[in-house]
TORKOL-4160 file (C-alpha; in steps of 0.2 Angstrom, whole numbers, padded with zeros to 4 digits, m for minus):
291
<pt num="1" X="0156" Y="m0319" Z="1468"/>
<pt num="2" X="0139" Y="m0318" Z="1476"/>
<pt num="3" X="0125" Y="m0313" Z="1467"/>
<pt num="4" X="0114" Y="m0303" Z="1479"/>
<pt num="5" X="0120" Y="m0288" Z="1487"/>
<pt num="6" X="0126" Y="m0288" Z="1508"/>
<pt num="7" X="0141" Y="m0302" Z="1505"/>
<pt num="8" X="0158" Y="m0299" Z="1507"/>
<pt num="9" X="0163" Y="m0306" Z="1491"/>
<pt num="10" X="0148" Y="m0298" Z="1481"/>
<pt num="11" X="0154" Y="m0288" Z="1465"/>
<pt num="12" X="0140" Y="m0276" Z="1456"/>
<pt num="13" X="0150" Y="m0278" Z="1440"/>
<pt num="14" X="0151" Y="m0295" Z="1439"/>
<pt num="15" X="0133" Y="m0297" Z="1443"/>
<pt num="16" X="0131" Y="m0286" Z="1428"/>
<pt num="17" X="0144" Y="m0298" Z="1420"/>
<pt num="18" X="0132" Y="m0312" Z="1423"/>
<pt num="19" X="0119" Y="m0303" Z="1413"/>
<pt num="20" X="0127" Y="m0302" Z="1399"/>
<pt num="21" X="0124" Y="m0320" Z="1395"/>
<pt num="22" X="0107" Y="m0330" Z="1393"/>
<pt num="23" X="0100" Y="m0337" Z="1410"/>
<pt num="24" X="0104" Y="m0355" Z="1410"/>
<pt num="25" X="0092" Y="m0360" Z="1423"/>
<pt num="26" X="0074" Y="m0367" Z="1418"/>
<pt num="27" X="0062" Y="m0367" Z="1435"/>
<pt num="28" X="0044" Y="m0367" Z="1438"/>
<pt num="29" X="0042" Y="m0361" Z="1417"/>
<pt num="30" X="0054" Y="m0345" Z="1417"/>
<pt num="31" X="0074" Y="m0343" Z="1414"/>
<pt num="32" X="0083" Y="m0339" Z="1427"/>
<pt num="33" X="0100" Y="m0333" Z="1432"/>
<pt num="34" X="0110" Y="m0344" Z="1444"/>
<pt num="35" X="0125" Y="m0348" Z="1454"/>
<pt num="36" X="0137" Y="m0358" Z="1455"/>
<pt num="37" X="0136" Y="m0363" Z="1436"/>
<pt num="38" X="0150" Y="m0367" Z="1422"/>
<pt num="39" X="0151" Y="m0353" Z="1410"/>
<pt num="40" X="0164" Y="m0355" Z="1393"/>
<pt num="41" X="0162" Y="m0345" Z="1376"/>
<pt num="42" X="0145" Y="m0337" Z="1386"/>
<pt num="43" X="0138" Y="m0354" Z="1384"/>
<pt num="44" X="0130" Y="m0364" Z="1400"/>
<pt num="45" X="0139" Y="m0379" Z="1401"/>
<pt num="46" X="0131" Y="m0384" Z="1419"/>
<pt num="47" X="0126" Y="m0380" Z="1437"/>
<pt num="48" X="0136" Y="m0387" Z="1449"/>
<pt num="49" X="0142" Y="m0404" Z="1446"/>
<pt num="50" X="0159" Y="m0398" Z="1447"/>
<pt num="51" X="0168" Y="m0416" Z="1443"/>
<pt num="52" X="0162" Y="m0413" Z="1424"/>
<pt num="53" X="0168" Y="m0394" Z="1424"/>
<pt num="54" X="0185" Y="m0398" Z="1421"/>
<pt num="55" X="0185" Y="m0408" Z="1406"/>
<pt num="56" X="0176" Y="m0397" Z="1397"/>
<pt num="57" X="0186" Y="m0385" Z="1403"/>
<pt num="58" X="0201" Y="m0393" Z="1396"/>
<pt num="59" X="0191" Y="m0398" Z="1382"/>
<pt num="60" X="0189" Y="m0381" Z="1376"/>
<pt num="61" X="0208" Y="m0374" Z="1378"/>
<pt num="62" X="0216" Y="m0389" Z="1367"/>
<pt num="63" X="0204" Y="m0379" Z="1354"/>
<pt num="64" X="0218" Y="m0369" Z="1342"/>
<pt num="65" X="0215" Y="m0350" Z="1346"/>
<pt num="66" X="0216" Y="m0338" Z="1331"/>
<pt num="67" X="0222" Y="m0324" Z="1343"/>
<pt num="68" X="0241" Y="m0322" Z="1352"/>
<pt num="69" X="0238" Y="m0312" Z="1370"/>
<pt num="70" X="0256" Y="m0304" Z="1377"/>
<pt num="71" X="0254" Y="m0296" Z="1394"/>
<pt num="72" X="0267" Y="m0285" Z="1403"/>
<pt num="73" X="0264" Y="m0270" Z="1415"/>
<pt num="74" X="0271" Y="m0260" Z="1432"/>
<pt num="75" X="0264" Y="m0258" Z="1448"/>
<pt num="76" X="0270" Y="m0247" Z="1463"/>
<pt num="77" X="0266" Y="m0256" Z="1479"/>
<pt num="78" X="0266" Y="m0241" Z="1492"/>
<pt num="79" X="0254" Y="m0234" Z="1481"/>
<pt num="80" X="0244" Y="m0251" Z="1478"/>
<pt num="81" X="0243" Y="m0244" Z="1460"/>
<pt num="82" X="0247" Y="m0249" Z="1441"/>
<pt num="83" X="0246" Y="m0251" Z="1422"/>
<pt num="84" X="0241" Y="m0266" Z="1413"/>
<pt num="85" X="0247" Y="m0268" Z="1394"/>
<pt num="86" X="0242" Y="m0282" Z="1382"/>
<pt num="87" X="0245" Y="m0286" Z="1366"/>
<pt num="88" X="0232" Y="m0295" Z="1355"/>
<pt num="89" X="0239" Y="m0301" Z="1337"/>
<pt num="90" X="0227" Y="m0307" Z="1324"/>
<pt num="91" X="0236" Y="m0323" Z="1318"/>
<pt num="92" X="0219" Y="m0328" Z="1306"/>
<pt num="93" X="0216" Y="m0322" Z="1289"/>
<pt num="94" X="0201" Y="m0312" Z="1292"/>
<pt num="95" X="0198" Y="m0295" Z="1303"/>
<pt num="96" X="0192" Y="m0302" Z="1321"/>
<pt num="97" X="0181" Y="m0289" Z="1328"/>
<pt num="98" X="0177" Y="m0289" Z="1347"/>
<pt num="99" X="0177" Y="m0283" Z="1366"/>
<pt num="100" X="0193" Y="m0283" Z="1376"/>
<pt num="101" X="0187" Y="m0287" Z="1395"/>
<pt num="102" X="0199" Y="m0286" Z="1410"/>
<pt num="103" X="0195" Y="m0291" Z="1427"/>
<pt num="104" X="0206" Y="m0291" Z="1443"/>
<pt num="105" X="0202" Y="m0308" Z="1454"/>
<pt num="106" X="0209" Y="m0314" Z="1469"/>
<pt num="107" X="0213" Y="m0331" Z="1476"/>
<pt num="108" X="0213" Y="m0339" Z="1493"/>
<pt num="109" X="0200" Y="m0328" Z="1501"/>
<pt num="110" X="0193" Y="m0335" Z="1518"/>
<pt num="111" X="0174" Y="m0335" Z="1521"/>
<pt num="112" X="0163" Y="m0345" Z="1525"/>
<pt num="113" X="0150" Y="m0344" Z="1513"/>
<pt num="114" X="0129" Y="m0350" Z="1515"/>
<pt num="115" X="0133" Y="m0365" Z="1505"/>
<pt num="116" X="0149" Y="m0371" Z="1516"/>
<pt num="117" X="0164" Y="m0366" Z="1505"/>
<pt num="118" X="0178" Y="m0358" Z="1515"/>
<pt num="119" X="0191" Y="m0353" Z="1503"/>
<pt num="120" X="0187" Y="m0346" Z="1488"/>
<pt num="121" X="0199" Y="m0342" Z="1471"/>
<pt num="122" X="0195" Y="m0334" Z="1455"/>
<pt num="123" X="0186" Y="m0319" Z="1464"/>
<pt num="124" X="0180" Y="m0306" Z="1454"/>
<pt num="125" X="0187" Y="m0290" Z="1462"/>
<pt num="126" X="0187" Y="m0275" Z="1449"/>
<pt num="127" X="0183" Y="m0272" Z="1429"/>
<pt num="128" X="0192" Y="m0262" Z="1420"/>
<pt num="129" X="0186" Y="m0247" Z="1417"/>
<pt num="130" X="0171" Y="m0259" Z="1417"/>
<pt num="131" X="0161" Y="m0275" Z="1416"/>
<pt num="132" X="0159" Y="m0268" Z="1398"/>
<pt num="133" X="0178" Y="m0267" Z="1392"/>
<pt num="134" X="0180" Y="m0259" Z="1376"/>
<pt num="135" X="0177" Y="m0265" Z="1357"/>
<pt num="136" X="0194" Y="m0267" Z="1345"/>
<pt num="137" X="0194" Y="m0272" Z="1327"/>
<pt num="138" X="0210" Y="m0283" Z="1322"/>
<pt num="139" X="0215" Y="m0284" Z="1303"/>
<pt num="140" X="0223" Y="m0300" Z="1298"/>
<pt num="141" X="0241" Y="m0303" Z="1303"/>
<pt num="142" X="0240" Y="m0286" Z="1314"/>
<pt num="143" X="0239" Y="m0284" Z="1333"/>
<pt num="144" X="0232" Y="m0271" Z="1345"/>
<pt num="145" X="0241" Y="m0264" Z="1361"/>
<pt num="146" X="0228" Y="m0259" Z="1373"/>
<pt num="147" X="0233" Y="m0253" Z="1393"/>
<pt num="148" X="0222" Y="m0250" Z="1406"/>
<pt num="149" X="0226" Y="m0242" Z="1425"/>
<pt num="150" X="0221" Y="m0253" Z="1440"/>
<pt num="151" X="0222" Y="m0251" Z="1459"/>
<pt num="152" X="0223" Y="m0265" Z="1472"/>
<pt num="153" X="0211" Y="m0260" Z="1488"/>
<pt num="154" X="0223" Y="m0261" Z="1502"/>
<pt num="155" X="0210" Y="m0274" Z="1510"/>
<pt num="156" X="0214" Y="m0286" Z="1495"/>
<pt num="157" X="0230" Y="m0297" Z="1495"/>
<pt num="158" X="0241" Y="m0293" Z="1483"/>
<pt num="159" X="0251" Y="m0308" Z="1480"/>
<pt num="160" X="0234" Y="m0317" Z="1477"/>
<pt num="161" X="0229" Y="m0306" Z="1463"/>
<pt num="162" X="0226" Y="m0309" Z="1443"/>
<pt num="163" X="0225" Y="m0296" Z="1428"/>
<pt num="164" X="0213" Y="m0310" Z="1418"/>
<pt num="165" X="0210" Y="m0303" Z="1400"/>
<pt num="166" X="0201" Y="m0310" Z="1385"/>
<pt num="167" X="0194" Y="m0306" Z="1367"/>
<pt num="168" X="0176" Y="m0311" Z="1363"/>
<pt num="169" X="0163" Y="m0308" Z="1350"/>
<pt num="170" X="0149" Y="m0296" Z="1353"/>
<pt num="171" X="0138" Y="m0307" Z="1340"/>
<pt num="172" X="0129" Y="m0319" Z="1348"/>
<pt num="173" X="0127" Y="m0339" Z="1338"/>
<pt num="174" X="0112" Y="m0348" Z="1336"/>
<pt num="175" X="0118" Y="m0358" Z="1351"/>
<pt num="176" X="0118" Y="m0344" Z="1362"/>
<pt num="177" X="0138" Y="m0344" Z="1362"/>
<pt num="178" X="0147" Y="m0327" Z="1362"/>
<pt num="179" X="0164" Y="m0334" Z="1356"/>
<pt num="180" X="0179" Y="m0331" Z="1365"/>
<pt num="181" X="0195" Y="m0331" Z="1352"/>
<pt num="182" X="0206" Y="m0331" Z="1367"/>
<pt num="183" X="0212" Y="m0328" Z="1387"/>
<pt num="184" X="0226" Y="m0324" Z="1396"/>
<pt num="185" X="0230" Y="m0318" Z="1411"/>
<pt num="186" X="0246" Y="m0314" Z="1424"/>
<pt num="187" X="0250" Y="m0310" Z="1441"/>
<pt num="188" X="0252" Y="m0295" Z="1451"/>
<pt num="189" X="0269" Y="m0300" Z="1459"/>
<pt num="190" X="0275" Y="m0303" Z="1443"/>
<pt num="191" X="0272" Y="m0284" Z="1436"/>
<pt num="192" X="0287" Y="m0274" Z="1435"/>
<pt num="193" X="0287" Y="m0267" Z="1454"/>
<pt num="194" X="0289" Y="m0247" Z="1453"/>
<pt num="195" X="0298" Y="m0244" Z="1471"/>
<pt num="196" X="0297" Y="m0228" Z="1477"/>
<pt num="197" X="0313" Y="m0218" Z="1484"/>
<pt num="198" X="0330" Y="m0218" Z="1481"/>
<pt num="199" X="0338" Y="m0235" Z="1486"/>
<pt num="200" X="0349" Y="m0244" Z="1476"/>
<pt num="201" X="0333" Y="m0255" Z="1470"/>
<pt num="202" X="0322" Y="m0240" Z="1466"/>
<pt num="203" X="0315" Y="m0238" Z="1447"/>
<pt num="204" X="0316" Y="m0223" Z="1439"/>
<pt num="205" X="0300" Y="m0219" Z="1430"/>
<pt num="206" X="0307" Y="m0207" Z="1419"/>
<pt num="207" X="0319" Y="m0218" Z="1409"/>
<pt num="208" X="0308" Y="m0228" Z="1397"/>
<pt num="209" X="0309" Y="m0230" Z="1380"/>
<pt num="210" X="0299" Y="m0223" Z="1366"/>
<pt num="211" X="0290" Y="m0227" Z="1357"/>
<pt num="212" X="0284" Y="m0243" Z="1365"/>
<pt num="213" X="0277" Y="m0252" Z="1355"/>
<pt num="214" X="0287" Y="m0249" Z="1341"/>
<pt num="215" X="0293" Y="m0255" Z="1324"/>
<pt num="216" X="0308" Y="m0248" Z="1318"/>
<pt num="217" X="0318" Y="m0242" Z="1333"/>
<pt num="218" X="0316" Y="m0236" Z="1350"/>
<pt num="219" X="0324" Y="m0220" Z="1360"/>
<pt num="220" X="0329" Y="m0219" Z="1378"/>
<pt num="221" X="0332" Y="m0201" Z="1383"/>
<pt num="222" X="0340" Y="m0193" Z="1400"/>
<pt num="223" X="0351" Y="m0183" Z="1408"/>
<pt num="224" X="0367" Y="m0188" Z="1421"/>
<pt num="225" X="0382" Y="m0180" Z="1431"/>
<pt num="226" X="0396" Y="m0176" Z="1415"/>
<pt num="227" X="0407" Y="m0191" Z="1418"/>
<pt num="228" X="0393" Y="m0202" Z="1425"/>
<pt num="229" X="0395" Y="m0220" Z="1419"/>
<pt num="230" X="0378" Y="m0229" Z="1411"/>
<pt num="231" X="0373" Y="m0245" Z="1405"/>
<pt num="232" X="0357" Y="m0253" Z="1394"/>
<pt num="233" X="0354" Y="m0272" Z="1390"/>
<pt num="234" X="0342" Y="m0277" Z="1382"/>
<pt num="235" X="0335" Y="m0297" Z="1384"/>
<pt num="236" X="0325" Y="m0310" Z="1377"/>
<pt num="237" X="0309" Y="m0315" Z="1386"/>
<pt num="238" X="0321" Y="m0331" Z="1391"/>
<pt num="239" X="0334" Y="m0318" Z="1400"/>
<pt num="240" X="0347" Y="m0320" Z="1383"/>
<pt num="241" X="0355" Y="m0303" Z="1382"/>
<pt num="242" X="0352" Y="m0297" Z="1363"/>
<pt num="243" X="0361" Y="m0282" Z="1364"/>
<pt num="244" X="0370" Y="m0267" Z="1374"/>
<pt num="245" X="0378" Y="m0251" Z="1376"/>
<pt num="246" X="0390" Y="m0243" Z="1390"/>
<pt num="247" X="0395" Y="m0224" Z="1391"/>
<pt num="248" X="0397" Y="m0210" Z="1399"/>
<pt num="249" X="0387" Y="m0195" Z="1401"/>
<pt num="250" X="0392" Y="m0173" Z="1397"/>
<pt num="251" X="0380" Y="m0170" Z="1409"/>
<pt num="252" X="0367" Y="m0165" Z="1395"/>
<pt num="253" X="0352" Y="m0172" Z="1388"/>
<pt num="254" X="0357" Y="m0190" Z="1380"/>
<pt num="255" X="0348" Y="m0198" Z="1368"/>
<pt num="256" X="0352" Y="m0218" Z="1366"/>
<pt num="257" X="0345" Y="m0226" Z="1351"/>
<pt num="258" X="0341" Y="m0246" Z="1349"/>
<pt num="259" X="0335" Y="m0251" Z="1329"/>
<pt num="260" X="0328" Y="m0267" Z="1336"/>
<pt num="261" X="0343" Y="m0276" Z="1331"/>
<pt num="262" X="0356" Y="m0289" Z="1341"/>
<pt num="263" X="0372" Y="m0286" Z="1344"/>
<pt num="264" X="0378" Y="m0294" Z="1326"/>
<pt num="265" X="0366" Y="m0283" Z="1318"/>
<pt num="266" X="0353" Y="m0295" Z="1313"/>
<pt num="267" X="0336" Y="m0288" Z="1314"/>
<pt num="268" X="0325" Y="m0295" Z="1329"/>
<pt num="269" X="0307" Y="m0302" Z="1326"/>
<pt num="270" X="0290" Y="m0295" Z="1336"/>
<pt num="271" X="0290" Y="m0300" Z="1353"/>
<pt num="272" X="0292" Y="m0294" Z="1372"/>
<pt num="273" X="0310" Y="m0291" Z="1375"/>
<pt num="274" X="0315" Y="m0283" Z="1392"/>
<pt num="275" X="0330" Y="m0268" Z="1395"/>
<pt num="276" X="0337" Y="m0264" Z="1409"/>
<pt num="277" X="0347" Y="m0247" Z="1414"/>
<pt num="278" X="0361" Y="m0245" Z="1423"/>
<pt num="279" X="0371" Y="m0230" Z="1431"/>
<pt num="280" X="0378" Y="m0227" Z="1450"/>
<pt num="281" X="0362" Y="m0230" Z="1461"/>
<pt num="282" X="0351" Y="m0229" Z="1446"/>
<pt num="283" X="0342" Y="m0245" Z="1442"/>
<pt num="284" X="0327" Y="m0244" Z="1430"/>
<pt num="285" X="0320" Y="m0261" Z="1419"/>
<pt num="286" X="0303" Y="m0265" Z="1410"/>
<pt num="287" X="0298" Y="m0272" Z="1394"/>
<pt num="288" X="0297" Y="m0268" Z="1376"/>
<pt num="289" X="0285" Y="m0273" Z="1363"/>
<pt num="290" X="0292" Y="m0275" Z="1347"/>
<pt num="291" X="0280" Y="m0277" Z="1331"/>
């Protein structure tokens, strides 16, 4: 991003970003804010000698996190919009309290920019809802689910975009770092693409489990032609299928019930697992978060 108004790659919610952290840049007896600088944890870590950047940078992620970030989500390309999901579990022994940011970035944008770069990555496009994301508070041992809509600008590439989250402290340390217990992020082309009409590969909105998340069960409800065959597999995040069921439909409202177990009956632990569902033209699939 740019931090004056008038460039193409500007972003008045990542300027705001910026100010949320100290200035790191003493000139002519006052802080300043500047760019490019190295920002990790909200502490500066340097201007722009980029060759020590990345072993700090590497530094800092072999650091254990006390947080677990599970992301999932759908997105409709025709419409260029979607929902985000993550999960956050507290894997510490004490409450983590905090503020969930998201942030949509794009890579491999071409511009030629005053100080000579042409192609430029890891651009802040959007904040969801905001640069000010929303606080949580995380007991030991428990997780939050948070979700978020989003929409790709139609003069953004699609297949270059990020959903970046992370959990930081509001509290600011004696060394100016507003601590950041963990990051993740995925890739729009990797969402669960929602199609839109009637071809063999369209997704069917309306079939979905709930609840999702969930903890003892899960329901998948709908309604078929009597005598109208229908399949549901459910798979490990490797692709293993856990468990399934085939029938046939009376042409009234059905109700399919999975109890989070595999097909020998032994309970499944928390995790992501994905389901797919089956019948005639009918294909819907997505994700279930299991806690």
């Amino acid at each position: 991003m740019h931090i004056d108004n008038g460039y193409p790659l500007y972003c008045a919610e990542a300027r705001q970003r910026m100010y949320y952290y100290p200035p790191p840049y003493w000139s002519n007896g006052q802080w300043w804010y500047a760019t490019p600088w190295l920002w990790y944890d909200g502490d500066k870590h340097g201007g722009s000698n980029y060759t020590a950047w990345q072993s700090k940078i590497v530094a800092r992620m072999n650091i254990p996190a006390p947080v677990t970030i599970t992301m999932w989500g759908t997105y409709t390309p025709l419409r260029g919009t979607g929902t985000i999901y993550a999960k956050f579990r507290n894997d510490s022994t004490a409450t983590i309290n905090g503020r969930v940011i998201w942030v949509i970035t794009e890579d491999s944008i071409y511009y030629s920019a005053p100080n000579g770069d042409l192609w430029h990555n890891h651009v802040a496009r959007d904040y969801l809802p905001n640069q000010n994301g929303q606080t949580v508070s995380i007991p030991a041992g428990d997780s939050v689910t948070i979700s978020q809509s989003f929409t790709i600008q139609s003069n953004w590439n699609a297949n270059k975009c990020q959903i970046v989250t992370w959990l930081q402290n509001d509290v600011m340390t004696a060394d100016s770092i507003k601590n950041i217990w963990q990051g993740a992020f995925i890739n729009v082309p990797d969402l669960t693409y929602v199609a839109e009409g009637n071809s063999e590969n369209s997704v069917s909105e309306n079939i979905i489990p709930i609840p999702n998340p969930c903890v003892i069960h899960t329901r998948f409800s709908f309604t078929l032609p009597a005598q109208t065959e229908y399949s549901i597999s459910i798979f490990d995040i490797s692709g293993r299928k856990v468990w399934s069921i085939k029938g046939r439909a009376d042409g009234k409202q059905k109700t399919v019930e999975w109890n989070l177990k595999d097909q020998k009956g032994v309970k499944l632990g928390p995790g992501v697992y994905l389901y797919r569902f089956e019948s005639g033209e009918l294909r819907t699939k997505g994700k279930i978060v299991v806690r």
